[in-house]
C-alpha positions as CSV (number, residue, x, y, z in Angstrom):
1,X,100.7,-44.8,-73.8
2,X,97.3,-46.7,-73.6
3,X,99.3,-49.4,-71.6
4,X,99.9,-46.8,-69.4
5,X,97.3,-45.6,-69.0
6,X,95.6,-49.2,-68.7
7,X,98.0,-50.0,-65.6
8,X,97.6,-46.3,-64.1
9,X,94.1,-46.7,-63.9
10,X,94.1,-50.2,-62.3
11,X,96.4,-49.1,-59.7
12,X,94.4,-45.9,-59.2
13,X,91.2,-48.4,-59.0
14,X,93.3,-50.7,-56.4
15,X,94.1,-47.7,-54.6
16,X,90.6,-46.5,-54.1
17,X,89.5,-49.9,-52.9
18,X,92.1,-50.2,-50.4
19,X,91.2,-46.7,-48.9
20,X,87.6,-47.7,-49.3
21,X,88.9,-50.8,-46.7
22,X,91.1,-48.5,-44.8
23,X,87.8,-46.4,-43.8
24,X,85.8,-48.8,-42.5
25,X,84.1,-49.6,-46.3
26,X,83.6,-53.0,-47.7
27,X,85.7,-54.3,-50.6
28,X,83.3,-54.7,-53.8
29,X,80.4,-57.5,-53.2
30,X,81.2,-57.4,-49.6
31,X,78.9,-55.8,-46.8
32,X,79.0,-52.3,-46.1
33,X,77.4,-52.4,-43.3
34,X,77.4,-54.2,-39.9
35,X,74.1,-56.1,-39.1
36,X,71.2,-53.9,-37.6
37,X,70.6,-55.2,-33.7
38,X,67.2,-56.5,-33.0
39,X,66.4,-54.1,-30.8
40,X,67.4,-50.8,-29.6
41,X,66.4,-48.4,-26.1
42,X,65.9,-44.9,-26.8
43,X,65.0,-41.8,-24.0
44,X,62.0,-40.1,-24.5
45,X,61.5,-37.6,-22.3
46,X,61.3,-38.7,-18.8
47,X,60.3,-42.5,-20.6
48,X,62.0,-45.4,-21.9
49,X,60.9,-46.5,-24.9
50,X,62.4,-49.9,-26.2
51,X,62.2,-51.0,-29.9
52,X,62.5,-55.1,-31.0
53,X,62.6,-56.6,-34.1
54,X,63.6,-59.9,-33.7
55,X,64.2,-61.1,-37.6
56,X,66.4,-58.6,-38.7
57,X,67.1,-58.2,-41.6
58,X,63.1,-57.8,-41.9
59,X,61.5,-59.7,-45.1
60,X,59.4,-57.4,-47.9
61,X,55.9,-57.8,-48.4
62,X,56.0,-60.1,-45.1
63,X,54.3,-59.3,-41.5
64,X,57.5,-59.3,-39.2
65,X,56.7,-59.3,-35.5
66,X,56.9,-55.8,-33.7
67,X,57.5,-55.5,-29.9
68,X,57.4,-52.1,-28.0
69,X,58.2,-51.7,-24.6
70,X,57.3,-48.4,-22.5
71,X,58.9,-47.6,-19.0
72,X,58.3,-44.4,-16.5
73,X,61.8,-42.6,-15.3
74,X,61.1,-45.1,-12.2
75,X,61.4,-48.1,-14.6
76,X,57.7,-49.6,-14.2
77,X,56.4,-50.3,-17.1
78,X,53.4,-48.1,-18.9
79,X,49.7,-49.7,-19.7
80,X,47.2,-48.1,-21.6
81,X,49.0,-46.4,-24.3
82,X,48.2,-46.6,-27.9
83,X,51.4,-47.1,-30.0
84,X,51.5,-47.0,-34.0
85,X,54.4,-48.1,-35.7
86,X,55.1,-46.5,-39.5
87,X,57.2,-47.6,-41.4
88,X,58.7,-45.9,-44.6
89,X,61.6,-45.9,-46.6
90,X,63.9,-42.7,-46.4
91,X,64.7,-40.6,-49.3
92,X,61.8,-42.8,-50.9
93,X,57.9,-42.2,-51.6
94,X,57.5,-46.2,-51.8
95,X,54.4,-45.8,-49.4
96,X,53.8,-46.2,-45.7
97,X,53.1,-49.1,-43.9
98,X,51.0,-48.7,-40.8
99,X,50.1,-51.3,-37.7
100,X,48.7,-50.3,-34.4
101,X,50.0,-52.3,-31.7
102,X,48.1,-54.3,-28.9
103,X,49.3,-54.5,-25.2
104,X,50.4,-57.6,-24.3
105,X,51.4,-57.1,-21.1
106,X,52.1,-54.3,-18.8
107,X,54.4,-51.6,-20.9
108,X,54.4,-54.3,-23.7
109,X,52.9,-54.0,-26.7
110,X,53.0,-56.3,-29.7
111,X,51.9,-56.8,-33.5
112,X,53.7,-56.7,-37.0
113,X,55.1,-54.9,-39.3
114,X,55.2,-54.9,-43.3
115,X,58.3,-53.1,-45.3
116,X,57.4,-52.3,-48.7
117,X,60.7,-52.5,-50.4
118,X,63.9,-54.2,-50.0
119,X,66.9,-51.8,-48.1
120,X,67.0,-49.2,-45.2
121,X,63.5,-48.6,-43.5
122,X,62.6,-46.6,-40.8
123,X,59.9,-48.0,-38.2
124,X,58.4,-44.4,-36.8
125,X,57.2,-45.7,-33.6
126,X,54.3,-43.2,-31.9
127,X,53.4,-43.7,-28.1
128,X,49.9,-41.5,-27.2
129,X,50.1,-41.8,-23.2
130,X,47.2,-42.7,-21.0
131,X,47.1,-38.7,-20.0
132,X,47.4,-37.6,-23.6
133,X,51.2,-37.1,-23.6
134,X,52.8,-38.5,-27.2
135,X,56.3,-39.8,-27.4
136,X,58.2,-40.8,-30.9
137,X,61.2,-42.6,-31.9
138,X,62.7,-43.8,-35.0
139,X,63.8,-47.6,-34.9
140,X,66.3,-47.9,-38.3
141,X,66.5,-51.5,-39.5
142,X,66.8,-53.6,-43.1
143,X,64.5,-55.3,-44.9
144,X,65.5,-57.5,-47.8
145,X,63.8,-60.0,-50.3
């Protein structure tokens, strides 16, 4: 019987593995996930707000360069906003860490970014319009050691 058993869990273990495959998983020690693009557009309002992080995966403890890019419904770009960028760990209290943003050029604004922790971050991105008007996003990426 404990041969058996030995062989019925195996197989039920290969089983779950294959489904795990089947679903779109990752076999064990393989990547779950596919890579995070370094940089995403969102709509905000009657704005475009575009996200870019061009190192992904991000390195802990490590100032990673931050570029946000701000567009009217007409497409020009946006000057004079203030944008923050806050970045935090979901499901974790691991700390916050906070840049403000310079503008670069029209609508672009640049500066860096520091994840505390190795795995899924969230950059919170805050735009504060010239005319007092705020506009948020959440730019999901990876940071690893």
């Amino acid at each position: 019987m404990r041969n058996w058993l030995k062989g019925g869990l195996l197989t039920a273990g290969a089983a779950a593995a294959a489904l795990l495959w089947a679903a779109g998983g990752a076999w064990p020690g393989g990547a779950a996930e596919e890579a995070d693009p370094p940089y995403r557009e969102f709509a905000a309002g009657e704005y475009k707000v575009e996200v870019a992080l061009p190192g992904v995966p991000a390195q802990v403890l490590q100032e990673n360069p931050l570029a946000v890019s701000v567009r009217n419904a007409a497409g020009a770009p946006v000057s004079g906003a203030a944008v923050q960028v806050d970045i935090t760990m979901p499901g974790m209290f691991c700390g916050t860490s906070s840049s403000e943003l310079q503008e670069t050029e029209p609508g672009r604004y640049t500066g860096s970014g520091i994840p505390l922790m190795p795995g899924r971050q969230t950059a919170g991105v805050t735009v504060r319009l010239p005319g007092g008007e705020s506009l948020q996003v959440s730019f999901p990426f990876s940071a690893e050691r």
